[in-house]
C-alpha positions in Angstrom: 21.7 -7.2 5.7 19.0 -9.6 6.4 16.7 -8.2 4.2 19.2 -7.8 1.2 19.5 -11.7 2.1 16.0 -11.9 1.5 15.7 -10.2 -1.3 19.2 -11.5 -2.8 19.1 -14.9 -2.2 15.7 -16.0 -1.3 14.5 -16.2 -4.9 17.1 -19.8 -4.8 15.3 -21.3 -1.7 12.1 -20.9 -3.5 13.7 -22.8 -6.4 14.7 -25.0 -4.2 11.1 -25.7 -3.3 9.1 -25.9 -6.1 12.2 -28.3 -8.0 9.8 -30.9 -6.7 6.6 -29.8 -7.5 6.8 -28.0 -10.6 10.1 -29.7 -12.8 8.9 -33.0 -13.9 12.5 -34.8 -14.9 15.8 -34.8 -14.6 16.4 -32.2 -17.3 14.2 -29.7 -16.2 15.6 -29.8 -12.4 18.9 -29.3 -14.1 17.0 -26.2 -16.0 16.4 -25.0 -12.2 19.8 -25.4 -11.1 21.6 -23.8 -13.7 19.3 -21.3 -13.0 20.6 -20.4 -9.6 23.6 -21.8 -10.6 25.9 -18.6 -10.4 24.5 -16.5 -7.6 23.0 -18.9 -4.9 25.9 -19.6 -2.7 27.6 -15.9 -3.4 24.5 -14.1 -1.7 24.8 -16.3 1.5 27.7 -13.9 2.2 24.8 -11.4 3.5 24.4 -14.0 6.4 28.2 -14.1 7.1 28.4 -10.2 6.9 25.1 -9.6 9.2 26.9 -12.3 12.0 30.0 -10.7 11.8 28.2 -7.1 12.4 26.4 -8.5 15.1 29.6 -9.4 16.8 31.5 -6.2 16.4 28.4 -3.8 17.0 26.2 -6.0 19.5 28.5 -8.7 21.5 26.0 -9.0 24.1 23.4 -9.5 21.9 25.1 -11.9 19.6 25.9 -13.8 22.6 22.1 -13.8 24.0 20.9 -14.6 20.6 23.3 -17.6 20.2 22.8 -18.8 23.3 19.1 -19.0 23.3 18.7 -19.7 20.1 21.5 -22.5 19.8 19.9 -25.7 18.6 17.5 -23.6 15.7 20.7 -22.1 14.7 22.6 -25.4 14.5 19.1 -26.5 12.8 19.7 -24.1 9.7 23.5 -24.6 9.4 22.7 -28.4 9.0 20.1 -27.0 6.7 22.1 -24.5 4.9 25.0 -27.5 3.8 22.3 -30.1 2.9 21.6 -27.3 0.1 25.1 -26.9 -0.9 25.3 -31.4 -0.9 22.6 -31.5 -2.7 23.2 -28.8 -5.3 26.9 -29.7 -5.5 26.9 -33.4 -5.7 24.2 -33.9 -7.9 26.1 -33.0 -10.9 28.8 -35.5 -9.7 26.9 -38.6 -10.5 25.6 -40.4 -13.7 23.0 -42.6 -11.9 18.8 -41.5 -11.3 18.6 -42.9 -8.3 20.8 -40.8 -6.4 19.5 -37.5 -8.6 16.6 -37.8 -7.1 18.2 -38.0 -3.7 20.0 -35.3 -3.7 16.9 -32.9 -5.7 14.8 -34.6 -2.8 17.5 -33.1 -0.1 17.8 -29.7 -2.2 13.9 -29.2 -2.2 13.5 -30.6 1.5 16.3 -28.4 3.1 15.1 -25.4 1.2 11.3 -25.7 2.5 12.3 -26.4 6.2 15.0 -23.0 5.8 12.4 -20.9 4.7 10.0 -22.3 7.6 12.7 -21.7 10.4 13.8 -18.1 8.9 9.9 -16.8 9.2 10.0 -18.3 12.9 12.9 -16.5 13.8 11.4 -13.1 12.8 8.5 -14.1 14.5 10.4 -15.0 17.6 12.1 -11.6 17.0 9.1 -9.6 16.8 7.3 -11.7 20.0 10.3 -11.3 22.2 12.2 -13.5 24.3 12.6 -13.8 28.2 15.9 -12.3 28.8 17.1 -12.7 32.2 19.2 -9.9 34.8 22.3 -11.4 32.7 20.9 -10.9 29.6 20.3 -14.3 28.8 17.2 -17.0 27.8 16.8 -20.2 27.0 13.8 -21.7 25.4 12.5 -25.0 24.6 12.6 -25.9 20.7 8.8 -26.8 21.1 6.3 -27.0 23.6 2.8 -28.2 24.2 1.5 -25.6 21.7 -0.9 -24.4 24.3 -1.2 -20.6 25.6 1.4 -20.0 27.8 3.8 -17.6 29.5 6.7 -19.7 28.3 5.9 -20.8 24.9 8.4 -22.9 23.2 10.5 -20.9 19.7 8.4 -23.5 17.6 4.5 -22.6 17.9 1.6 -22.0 16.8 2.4 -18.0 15.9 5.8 -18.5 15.0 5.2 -21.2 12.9 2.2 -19.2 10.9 5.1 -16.6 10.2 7.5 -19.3 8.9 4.6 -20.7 6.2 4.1 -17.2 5.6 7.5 -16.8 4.6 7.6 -20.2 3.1 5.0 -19.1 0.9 6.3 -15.3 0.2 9.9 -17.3 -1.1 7.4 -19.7 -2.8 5.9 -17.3 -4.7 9.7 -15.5 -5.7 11.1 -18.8 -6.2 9.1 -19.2 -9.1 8.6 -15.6 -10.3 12.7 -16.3 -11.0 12.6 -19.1 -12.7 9.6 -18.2 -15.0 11.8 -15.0 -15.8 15.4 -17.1 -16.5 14.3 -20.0 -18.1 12.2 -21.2 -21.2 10.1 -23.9 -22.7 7.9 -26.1 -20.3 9.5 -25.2 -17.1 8.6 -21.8 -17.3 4.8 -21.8 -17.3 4.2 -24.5 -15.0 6.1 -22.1 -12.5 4.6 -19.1 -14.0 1.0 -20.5 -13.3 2.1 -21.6 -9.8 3.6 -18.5 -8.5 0.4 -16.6 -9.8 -1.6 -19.6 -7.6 0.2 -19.5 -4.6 0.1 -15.2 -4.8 -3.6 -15.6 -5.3 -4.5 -18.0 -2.4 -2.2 -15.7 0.0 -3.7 -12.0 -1.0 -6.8 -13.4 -0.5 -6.4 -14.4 3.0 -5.4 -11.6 4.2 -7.1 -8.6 2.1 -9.9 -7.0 3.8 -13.3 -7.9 2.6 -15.6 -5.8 1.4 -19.2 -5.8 1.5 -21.1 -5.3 -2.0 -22.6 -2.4 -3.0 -26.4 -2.8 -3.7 -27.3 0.0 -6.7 -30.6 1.8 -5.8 -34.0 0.5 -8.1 -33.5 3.6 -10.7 -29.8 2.8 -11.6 -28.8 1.5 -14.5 
């Protein structure tokens, strides 16, 4: 369920990111909004669904998780209804002040969700200090040292979260370069292709060159 969420929904929080960076007025951020428009509060249903299995399946662990992880999980519901404000109101007022307000809220909620869903995998796949009861409690943040009680915000969970900030980046734009047309869609077209680019290579292997002998053509 979370990764049908993923794949499902998280083409609208990279919208929601690059509405800053890549639409340049008002009309084009309303190009991006209609965009997502039909589909970008249906698929948060995968969330509801993958809590409500949790529950059912794993009480125990649905009770660890929520209680260790309670203030990052109160974090992302703030989060998750600053999206819906700002994607709901906007189209509520006639004035451009407050449009940029609430494209400012969109874009800022969407960039800090991504960041926090890529450092919850990466607390997933670290661990957490479960106790005899089956519980934990960690700090939000720490010192950002080496430790054996690192906090859920550092330095490798917080890699995984612009990795995934960049990974819904990257489908963000690949979905609006495919839906709209005109302007918008190249500027995102060209940015997606950037921000692909700059992430393969980091992390492809490199190889050394191949030096051709004296007689080879």
């Amino acid at each position: 369920m979370v990764i049908a969420y993923v794949l499902l929904d998280g083409f609208d929080l990279g919208a929601g990111i690059i509405n800053f960076f890549v639409a340049r007025n008002h009309h084009e951020r309303s190009l991006i909004l209609r965009a997502i428009g039909p589909v970008w509060d249906g698929n948060e249903v995968w969330l509801l669904a993958a809590g409500g299995a949790l529950f059912f399946a794993f009480p125990l662990l649905y009770a660890s998780s929520f209680s260790g992880f309670y203030l990052p999980l109160m974090i992302v519901l703030w989060l998750l209804m600053l999206r819906g404000v700002g994607v709901e109101l906007r189209s509520h007022v006639d004035d451009p002040l407050w449009w940029s307000f609430f494209d400012f809220l969109f874009s800022f909620s969407s960039l800090l969700l991504a960041i926090f869903f890529g450092a919850a995998v990466g607390n997933v796949i670290r661990g957490v200090p479960l106790n005899s009861e089956g519980f934990f409690f960690e700090a939000l943040w720490t010192d950002f040292r080496l430790s054996p009680y690192p906090g859920i915000l550092d330095w490798y969970t917080v890699l995984i979260g612009v990795l995934a900030l960049a990974t819904l980046t990257v489908h963000g734009a690949h979905y609006i370069a495919l839906k709209t047309e005109g302007d918008i869609c190249n500027p995102a077209g060209r940015r997606s292709v950037l921000v692909g680019t700059l992430a393969v290579d980091r992390v492809k292997p490199r190889r050394k060159p191949v030096r051709s002998s004296p007689g080879a053509r």
